[in-house]
N, C-alpha and C positions, 0 to 999 in steps of 0.2 A: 588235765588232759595233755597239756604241752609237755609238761616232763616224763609221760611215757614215751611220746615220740621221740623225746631226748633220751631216754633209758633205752631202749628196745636201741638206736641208731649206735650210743657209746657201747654198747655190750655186745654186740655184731661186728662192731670196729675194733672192738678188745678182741672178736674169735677172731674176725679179718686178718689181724698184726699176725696173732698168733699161729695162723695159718700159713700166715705168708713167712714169717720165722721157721717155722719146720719143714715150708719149702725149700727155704735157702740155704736150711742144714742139711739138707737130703741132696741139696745137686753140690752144697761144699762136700760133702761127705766123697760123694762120686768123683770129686776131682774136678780140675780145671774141662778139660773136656766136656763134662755131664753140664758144666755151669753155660757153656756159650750150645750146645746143642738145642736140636727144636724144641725138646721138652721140655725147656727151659719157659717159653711160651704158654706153655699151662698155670704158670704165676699168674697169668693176667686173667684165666677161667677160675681159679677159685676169689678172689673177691669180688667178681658178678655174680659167683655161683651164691657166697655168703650175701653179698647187698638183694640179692632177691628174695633171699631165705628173709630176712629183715624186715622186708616191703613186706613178705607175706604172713608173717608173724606180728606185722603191725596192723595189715588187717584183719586176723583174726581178732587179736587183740580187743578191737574196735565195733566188735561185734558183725565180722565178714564184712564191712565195706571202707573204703581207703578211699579222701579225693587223690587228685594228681598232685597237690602241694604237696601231703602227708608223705606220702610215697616218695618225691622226689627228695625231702629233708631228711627222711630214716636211710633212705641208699646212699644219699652225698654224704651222710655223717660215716654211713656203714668203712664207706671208700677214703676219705681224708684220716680219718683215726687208723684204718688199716696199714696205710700208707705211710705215715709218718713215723709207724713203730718200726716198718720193714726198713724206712729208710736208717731210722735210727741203729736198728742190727747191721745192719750194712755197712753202715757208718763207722761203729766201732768195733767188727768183723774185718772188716779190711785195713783198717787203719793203726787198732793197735792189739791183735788177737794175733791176725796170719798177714803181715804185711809182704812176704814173700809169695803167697797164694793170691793178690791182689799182682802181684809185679809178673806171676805167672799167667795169671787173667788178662794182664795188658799185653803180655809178647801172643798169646794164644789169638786173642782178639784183633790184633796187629798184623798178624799174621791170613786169616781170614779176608780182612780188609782188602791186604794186597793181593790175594787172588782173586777177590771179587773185582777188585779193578782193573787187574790183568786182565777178566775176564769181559770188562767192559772196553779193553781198547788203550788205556789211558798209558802213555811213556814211563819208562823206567824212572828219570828224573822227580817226574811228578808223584811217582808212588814211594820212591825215597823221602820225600817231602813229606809224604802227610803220613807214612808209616812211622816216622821219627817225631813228630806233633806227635802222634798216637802216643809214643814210648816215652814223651816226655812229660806229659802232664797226667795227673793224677785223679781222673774221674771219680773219684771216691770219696774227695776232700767235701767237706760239709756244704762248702759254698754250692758247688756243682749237684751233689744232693739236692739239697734245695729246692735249686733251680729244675731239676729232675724233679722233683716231687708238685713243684707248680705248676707245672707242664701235665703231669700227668692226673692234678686233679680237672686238670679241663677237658682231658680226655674222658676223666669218671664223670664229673658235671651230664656231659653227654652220655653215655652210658646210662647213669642218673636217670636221665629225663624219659630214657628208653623204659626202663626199669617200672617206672614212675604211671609211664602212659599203658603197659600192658596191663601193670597189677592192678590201675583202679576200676572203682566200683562204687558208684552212687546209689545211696541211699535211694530210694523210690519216694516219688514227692509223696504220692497217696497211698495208702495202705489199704488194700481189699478189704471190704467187710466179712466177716465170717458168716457162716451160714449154716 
């Protein structure tokens, strides 16, 4: 029984990545612009949309009822595998595919930044400061991956637990007699 909760979680996480991969070719496709817009933000709706599909394919599976464990280890598996494959595209997408499309991603990005901050008030000085931090280091390097990627399983964990607490369904301790 444990290794369908392992199967149903890895094969979710496998469409997850794979998901999140032909997202990130459809806003690379579009260009640096399409990549920092809000639609950009629907990455984070499809592997909820798959970790739910998962939780609910594992309760079917189960004959319609999931505890809150079950649930919360088929969507954290769904979310960690998803995750780590997009970061790994990403990884080697911007680093040795379109290293100019990443350097164009960081002046675009850079860019935004210092208007938000102009927008906030902050002095010329201070926005020279952290717009050239920006332009200087390389958010894309493995290490910072990573570090983005364990950050953001603790956001799915959550997520997770969400996922976890709506799908189940306990078995009924007693069974009606028939009649």
């Amino acid at each position: 029984m444990d290794t369908q909760k392992i199967n149903i979680g890895v094969t979710y996480g496998l469409i997850s990545g794979l998901v999140s991969v032909v997202f990130s070719v459809i806003l690379y496709l579009g260009g640096v612009r399409l990549f920092v817009h809000p639609i950009a933000y629907l990455g984070y709706v499809l592997p909820i949309t798959v970790a739910v599909l998962a939780g609910l394919k594992k309760r079917k599976t189960d004959g319609g009822f999931i505890d809150f464990a079950g649930g919360l280890k088929v969507a954290f598996t769904t979310f960690v595998i998803g995750t780590f494959i997009s970061i790994l595209f990403t990884y080697v997408l911007f680093n040795y595919i379109d290293v100019p499309f990443r350097e164009a991603l960081a002046q675009e990005t850079a860019e935004k930044a210092r208007q938000m901050m102009q927008n906030f008030g902050l002095g010329e000085a201070d926005i020279e400061k952290a717009t050239e931090q920006m332009m200087d280091s390389n958010n894309f390097s493995l290490s910072k991956q990573l570090l983005g990627g364990a950050f953001s399983c603790i956001l799915w964990f959550m997520i997770s637990v969400i996922i976890a607490a709506i799908i189940k369904k306990k078995k009924p301790e007693f069974t009606p007699p028939v009649q």
